[in-house]
Every structure is written in C-alpha cells, then in structure tokens.
C-alpha positions as CSV (number, residue, x, y, z in Angstrom):
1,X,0.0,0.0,0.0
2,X,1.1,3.4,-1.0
3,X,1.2,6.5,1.7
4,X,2.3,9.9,1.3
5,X,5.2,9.5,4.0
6,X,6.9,7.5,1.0
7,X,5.7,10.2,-2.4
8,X,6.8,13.1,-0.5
9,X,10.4,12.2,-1.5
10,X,9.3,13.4,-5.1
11,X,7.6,15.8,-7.1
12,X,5.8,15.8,-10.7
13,X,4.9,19.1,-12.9
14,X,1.2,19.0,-12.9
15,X,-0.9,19.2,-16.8
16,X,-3.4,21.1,-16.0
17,X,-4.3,21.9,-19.6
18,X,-4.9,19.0,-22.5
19,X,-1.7,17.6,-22.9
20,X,-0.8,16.0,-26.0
21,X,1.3,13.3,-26.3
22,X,3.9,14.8,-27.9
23,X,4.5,17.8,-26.3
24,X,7.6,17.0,-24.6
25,X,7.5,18.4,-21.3
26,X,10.0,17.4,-19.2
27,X,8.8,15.6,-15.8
28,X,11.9,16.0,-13.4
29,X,12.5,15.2,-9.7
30,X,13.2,18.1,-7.3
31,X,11.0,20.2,-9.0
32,X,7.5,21.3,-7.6
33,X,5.7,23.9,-10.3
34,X,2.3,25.6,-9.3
35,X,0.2,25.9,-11.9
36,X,-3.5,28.4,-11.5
37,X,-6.9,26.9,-11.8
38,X,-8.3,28.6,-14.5
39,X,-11.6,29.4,-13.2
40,X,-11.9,26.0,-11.1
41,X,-14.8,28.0,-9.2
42,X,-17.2,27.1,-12.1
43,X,-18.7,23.9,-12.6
44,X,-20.1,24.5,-16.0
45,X,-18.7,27.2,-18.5
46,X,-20.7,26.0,-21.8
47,X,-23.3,28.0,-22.8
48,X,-25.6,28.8,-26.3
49,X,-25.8,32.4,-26.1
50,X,-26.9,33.0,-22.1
51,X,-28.6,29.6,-22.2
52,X,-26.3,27.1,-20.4
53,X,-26.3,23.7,-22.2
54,X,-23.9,21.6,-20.4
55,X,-25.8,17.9,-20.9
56,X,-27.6,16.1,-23.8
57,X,-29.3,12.6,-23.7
58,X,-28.1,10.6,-26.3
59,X,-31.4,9.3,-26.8
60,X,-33.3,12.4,-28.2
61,X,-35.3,12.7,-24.7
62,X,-35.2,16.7,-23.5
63,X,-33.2,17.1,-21.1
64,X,-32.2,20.1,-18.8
65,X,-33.2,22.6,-21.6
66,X,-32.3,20.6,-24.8
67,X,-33.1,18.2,-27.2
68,X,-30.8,16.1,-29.2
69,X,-32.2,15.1,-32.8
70,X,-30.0,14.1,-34.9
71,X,-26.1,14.4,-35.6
72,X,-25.2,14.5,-39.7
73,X,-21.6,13.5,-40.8
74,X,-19.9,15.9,-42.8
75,X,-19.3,14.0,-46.8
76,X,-15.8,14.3,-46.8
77,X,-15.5,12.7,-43.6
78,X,-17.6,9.5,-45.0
79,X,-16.4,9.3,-48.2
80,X,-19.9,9.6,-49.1
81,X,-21.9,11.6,-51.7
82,X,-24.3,12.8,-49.0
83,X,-24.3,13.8,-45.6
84,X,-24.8,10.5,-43.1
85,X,-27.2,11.7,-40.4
86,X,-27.0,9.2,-37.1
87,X,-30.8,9.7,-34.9
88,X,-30.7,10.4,-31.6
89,X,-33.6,8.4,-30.5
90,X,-32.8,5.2,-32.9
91,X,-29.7,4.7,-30.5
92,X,-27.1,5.6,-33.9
93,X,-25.0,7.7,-32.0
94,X,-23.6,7.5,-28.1
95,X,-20.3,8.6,-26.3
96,X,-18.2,5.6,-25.1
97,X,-14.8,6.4,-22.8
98,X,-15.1,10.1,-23.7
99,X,-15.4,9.5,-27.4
100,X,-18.5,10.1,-29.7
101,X,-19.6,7.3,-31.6
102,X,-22.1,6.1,-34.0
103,X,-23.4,3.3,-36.1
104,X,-25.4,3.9,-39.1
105,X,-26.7,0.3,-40.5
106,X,-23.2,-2.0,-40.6
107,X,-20.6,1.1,-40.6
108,X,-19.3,2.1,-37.6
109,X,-18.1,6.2,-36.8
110,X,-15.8,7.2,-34.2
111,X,-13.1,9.7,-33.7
112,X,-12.2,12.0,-36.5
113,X,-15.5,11.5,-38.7
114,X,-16.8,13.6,-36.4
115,X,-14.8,16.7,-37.2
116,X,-17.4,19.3,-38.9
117,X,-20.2,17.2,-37.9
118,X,-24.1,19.0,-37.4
119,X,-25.5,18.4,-34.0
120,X,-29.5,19.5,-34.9
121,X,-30.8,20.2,-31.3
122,X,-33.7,21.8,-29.6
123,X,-33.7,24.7,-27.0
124,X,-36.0,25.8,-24.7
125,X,-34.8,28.8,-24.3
126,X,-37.3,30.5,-22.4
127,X,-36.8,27.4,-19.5
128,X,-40.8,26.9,-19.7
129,X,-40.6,23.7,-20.6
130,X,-40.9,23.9,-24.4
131,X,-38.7,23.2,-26.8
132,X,-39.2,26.9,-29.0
133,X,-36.0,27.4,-30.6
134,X,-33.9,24.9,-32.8
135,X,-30.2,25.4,-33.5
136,X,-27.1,23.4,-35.2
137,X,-24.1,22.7,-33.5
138,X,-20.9,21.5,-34.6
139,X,-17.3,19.7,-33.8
140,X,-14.9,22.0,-35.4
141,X,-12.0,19.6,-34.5
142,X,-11.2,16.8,-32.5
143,X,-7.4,15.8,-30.6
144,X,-7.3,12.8,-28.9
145,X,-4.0,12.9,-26.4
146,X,-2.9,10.6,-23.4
147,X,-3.1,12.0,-19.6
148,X,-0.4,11.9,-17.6
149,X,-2.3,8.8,-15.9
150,X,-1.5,7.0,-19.1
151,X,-5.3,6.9,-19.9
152,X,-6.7,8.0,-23.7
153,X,-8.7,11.3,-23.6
154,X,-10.4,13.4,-26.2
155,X,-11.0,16.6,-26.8
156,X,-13.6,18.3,-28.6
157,X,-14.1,21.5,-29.9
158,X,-18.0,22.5,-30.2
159,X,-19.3,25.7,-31.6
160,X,-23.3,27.0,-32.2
161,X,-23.8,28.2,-36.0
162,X,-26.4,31.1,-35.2
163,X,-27.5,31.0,-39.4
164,X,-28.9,27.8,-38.6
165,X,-31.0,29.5,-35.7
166,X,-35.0,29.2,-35.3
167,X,-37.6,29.9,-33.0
168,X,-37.8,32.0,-30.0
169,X,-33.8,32.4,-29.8
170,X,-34.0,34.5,-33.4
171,X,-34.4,37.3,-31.6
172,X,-31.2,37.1,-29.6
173,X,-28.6,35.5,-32.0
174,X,-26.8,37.7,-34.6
175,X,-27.2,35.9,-37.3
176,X,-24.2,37.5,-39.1
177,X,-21.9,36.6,-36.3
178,X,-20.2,33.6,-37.7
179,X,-19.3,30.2,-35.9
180,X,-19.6,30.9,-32.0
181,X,-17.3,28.8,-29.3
182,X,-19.7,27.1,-26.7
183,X,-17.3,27.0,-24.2
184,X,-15.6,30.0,-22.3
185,X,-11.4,29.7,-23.2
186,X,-9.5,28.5,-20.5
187,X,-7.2,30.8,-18.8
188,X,-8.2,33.4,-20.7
189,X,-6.7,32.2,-24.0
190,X,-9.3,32.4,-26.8
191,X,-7.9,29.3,-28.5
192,X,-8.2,26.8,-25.9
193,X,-12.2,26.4,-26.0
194,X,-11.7,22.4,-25.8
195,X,-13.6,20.3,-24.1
196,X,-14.3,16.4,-22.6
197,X,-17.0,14.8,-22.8
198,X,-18.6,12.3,-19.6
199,X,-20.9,9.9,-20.6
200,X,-23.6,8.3,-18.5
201,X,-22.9,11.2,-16.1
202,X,-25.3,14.4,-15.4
203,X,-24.9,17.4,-11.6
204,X,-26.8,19.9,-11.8
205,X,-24.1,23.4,-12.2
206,X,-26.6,25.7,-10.6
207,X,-24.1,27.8,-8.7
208,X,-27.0,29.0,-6.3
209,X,-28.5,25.6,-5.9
210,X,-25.9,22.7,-6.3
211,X,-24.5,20.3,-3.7
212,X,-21.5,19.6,-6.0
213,X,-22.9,16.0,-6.5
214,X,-22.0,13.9,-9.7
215,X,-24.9,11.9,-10.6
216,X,-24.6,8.5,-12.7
217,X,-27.1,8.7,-15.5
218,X,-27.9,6.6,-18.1
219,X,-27.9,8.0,-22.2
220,X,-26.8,11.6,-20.7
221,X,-23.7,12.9,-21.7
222,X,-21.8,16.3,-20.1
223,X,-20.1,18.8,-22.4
224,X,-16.8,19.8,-19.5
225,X,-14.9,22.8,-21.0
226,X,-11.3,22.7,-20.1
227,X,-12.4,25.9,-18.0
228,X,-14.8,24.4,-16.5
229,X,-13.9,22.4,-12.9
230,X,-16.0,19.3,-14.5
231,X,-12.9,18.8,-16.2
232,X,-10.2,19.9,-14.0
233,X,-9.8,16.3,-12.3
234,X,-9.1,15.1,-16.3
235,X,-6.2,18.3,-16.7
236,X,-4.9,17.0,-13.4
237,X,-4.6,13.0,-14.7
238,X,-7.4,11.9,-13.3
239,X,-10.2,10.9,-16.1
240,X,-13.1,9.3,-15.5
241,X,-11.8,6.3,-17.0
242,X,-8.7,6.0,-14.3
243,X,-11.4,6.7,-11.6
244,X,-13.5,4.0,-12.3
245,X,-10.7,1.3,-12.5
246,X,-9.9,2.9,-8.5
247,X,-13.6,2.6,-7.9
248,X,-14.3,-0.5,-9.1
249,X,-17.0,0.5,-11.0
250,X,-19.5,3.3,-13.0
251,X,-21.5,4.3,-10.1
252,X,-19.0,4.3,-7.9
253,X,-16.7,6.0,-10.4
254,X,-18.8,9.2,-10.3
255,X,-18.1,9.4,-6.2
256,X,-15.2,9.7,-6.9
257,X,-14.5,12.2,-9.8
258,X,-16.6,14.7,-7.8
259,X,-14.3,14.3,-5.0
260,X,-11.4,15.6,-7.0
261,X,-13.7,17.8,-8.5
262,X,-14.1,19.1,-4.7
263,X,-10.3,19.1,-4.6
264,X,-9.8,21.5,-7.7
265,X,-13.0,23.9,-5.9
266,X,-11.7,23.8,-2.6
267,X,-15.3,22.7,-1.5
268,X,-14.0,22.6,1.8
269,X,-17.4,21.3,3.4
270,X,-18.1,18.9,1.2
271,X,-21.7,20.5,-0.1
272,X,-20.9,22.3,-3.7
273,X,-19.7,25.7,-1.7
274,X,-16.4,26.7,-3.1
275,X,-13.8,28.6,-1.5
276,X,-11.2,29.4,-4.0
277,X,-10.8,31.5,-6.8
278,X,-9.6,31.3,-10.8
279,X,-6.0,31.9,-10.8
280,X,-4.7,30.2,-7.1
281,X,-2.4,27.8,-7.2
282,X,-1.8,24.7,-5.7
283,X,0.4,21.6,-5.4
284,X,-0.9,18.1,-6.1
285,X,0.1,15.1,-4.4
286,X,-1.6,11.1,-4.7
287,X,-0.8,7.7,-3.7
288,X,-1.2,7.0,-7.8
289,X,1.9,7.7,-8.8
290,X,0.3,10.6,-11.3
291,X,0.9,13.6,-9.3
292,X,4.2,13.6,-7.0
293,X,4.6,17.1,-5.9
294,X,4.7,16.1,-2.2
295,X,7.2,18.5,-0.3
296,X,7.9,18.5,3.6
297,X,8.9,22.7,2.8
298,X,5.4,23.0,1.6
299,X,2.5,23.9,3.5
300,X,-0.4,21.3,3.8
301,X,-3.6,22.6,2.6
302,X,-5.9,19.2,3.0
303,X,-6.3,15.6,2.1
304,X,-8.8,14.2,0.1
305,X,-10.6,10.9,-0.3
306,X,-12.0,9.6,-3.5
307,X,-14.9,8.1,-1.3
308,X,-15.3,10.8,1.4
309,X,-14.0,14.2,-0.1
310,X,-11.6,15.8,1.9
311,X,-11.1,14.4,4.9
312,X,-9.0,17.1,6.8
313,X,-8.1,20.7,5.9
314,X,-4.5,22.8,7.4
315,X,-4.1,26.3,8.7
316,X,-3.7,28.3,5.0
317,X,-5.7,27.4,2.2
318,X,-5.9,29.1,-1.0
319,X,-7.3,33.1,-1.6
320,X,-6.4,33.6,1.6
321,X,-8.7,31.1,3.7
322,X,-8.1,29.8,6.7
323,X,-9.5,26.8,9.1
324,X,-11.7,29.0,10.4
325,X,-13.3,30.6,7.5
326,X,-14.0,26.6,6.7
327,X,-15.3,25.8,10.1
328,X,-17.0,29.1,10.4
329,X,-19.3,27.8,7.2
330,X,-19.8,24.2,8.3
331,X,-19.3,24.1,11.9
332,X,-18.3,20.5,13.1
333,X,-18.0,19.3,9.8
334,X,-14.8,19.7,8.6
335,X,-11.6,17.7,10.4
336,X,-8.5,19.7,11.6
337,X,-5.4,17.4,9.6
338,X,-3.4,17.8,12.9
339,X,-6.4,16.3,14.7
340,X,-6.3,12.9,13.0
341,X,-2.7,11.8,14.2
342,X,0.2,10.6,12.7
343,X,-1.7,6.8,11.4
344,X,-4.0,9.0,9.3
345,X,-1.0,9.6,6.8
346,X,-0.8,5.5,6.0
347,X,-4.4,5.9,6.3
348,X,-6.0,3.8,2.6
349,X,-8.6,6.3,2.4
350,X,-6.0,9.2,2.0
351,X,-6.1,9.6,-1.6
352,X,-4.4,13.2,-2.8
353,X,-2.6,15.6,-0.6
354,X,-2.9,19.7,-1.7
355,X,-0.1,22.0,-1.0
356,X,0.8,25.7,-0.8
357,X,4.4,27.8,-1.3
C-alpha cells in the first residue's frame, strides 16, 4: 500500500491543460511547479448564447433545456456523396470512454468522422418547458491525447452556427456573427475552448443551488470545457476512465471524480460551496503515482478521499482562507489534519494531498 510518508520524497509538474502526447515536457525530480486553476470556481462554463447547455441525452429525450435530434456527418468525412445523419432516438450515436460514436446500419463512426459534424438540437430557451428554438451545433476539431495517468482522452471542440437558428432564440442570436465557441477559453486564452466529454454522467451546475454531486445517469452525456472544474480532475490526470478502474465501477466511479472535483473547488465542506478563486495555485500530491509534488517545505492545505472528499483541511488554504473561515461555514463538519494523528497519513482512504508555497 502506497502513503504519502513515501511520495513526498518526489515531485511531478502538474498538466493542468490538455496535454498531448507529444509535447515533450520534461517531468523531473526536485521540481515542484504551481500551476493556477483557470476558473476551477465554475462547474459548467458552456453556454448557447446566455442559455447554459452543459448535458444532452443521447437518446433524443429533452433534457435540462435541450433536445438532441439528430447528428449529420460531414461528406468528406464519410467518403460519401451525402451527408450521413445518425438519430438520436434510434440509438445511432452514443459517447463511449469520452469518445463520440455512431453506427449507421453496418458502418461504424468514431473519432475523427466527427470533425465538422451537425449536431441539430432543440432549446428551450425561455426554460418553460418547451422546446421553441432549434439550433445546429458542430465539432470543429477533434485531438485525442494521453493523460499523464496514461489513460486516452479526447478533446472536442464545439461551436453553435447562429445561421442555422430558429424559434424564439431569433431574436437574440446575430445571425451575421459567424461560428460561435460554446465554451468560455481556459485561462483566458481564446484558443483553448476544448472540451471532454462524460458519458452516463449528469450534476446539476446551478451555482445557487448545487450540492457539487455527480450523478450516474444513463444515455446523458456532459459537455466539461477545459475551464470548467468538470474537467479539471481530467487536466490533473485523473479521467473518469482512471477513476472507475480505482472505484471499481461506473456508479461508484462518479463518487469519486466529484471528490477531486471538490479538490480542484476547494469545497471545503463537502456540499458544492467553493472557497477558492480562478488563478490560485496549488500543489498536487496522490498515492497514484500521477501527481508527486509532495514536499515537507510546503504547507499542507488538506487531504482528500475519493470516497469521502476531503477528509482534513490545514491552517492556509488558498485566496487567503483559513481553518476558520472553513469551520466558520460548516461548523463541526470539517476535520483539523493535525487532529487525526500521525496513522492517518498510511491511512488507505487518504487519496491526494494539496499544497501551498
């Protein structure tokens, strides 16, 4: 069994971004690098206009806002004469480990013949209930890359075509305004609107309403920008993927990505409230071997348990928090680190270990 006593010999730059495989960067011992968060206090950052569209179901059902119909491959994709269109409620087209994929009598789609492809979906955009708007979206490109967890991951990049608008939301899109980004860029940089995608996995991003749960879903499929903290735990090396081979499981797999999603929000208490800011930083430390940025000269922020959440928060946490602030929000809830004694640090629970300069 693996315990921080022994990875806090070591250290590992962090990839907070989506790395691909061939960039090269240099992982050395002795090094710890901070890296900001990128707006980590958001849970969702996609968005049609001011319409936040963060989940489809796969089967054409409405869900939260939107409708799925149909997805039509671009010709030159297909090699075909004609556009191939996959239906959302025959079951042609599904995400599977992050990547869209479809079936379309006996040919099979995955990967790169989705590049250019037409999403033709449904809004509510009045949030009355009915669907009065229609609108095309598209993948603009697609870049698979490997986490530093060795797992595959995929980005995709998704846009809204406001030509293609109808309904209710004509009389908010500029028409003239050319392919529009759904997602807001990550740290600030307009090209990096790339995004993950979670299947069988739906939380509600309310800011004002959410309890920071990730829910196991069946057919629903979240959009995570790369700005978004949805996605964070994947920048970090943790995709959903490597969780579920730790949690044994899909259900269980969704415990705990929200715990490190916890971890990149400092939601200190557990219940969706975050405490940090875009632009802290933060070491990352885990009895994985993914992150090894453990460092005595550090200071400890908190531990955190892919089961539980954090278990146990220090003195100085990030934008300037302290134990109090915490306890001051959730009295009694939240553990003091010193408090649990030196066996909590061999402790199996004890997944990934914060740190501050």
């Amino acid at each position: 069994m693996k315990t921080f006593t022994k990875i806090l010999l070591s250290s590992l730059t962090l990839c907070l971004g989506a790395c691909d495989a061939g960039d090269g960067v240099d992982f050395s011992d002795g090094e710890v690098a901070f890296r900001p968060f990128s707006s980590g206090i958001k849970l969702n950052t996609s968005f049609i206009l001011t319409l936040e569209v963060p989940e489809f179901h796969m089967k054409g059902v409405q869900h939260k806002g939107a409708q799925l119909d149909a997805v039509c491959l671009d010709p030159k994709a297909t090699d075909t004469k004609y556009p191939v269109c996959l239906f959302a409620d025959k079951g042609e087209v599904w995400v599977e480990k992050g990547m869209v994929r479809g079936q379309k009598g006996q040919s099979h789609y995955e990967a790169e013949k989705f590049i250019n492809s037409r999403w033709l979906t449904k809004l509510d955009y009045d949030k009355n209930g009915v669907l009065d708007s229609s609108i095309e979206l598209r993948i603009t490109d697609y870049k698979p890359y490997v986490s530093p967890s060795g797992y595959d991951v995929f980005d995709y990049y998704w846009v809204y075509d406001p030509a293609t608008a109808g309904g209710l939301i004509t009389k908010y899109v500029e028409k003239q305004a050319g392919l529009v980004p759904m997602c807001e860029p990550d740290g600030g940089d307009p090209t990096q609107v790339g995004s993950i995608l979670l299947e069988h996995t739906s939380l509600n991003t309310d800011m004002a309403t959410t309890d920071g749960k990730v829910h196991f879903m069946p057919d629903v499929t979240h959009l995570a920008c790369h700005s978004s903290a949805v996605a964070k735990p994947t920048s970090w090396g943790y995709p959903m993927t490597m969780v579920q081979d730790q949690m044994g499981g899909p259900e269980k797999a969704r415990r705990g990505y929200e715990s490190i999603i916890r971890a990149v929000r400092l939601d200190a208490c557990n219940n969706g409230y975050s405490f940090t800011q875009p632009g802290e930083q933060v070491a990352v430390d885990d009895v994985f071997g993914v992150n090894r940025e453990g460092d005595p000269s550090l200071k400890l922020e908190g531990i955190v348990s892919l089961k539980k959440g954090w278990v146990c928060i220090g003195d100085d946490l990030r934008n300037g928090k302290t134990f109090a602030d915490i306890e001051a929000k959730c009295p009694g809830m939240v553990t003091h680190c010193d408090d649990l004694g030196a066996s909590h640090w061999s402790d199996v629970s004890a997944d990934l270990m914060t740190q501050l300069p």
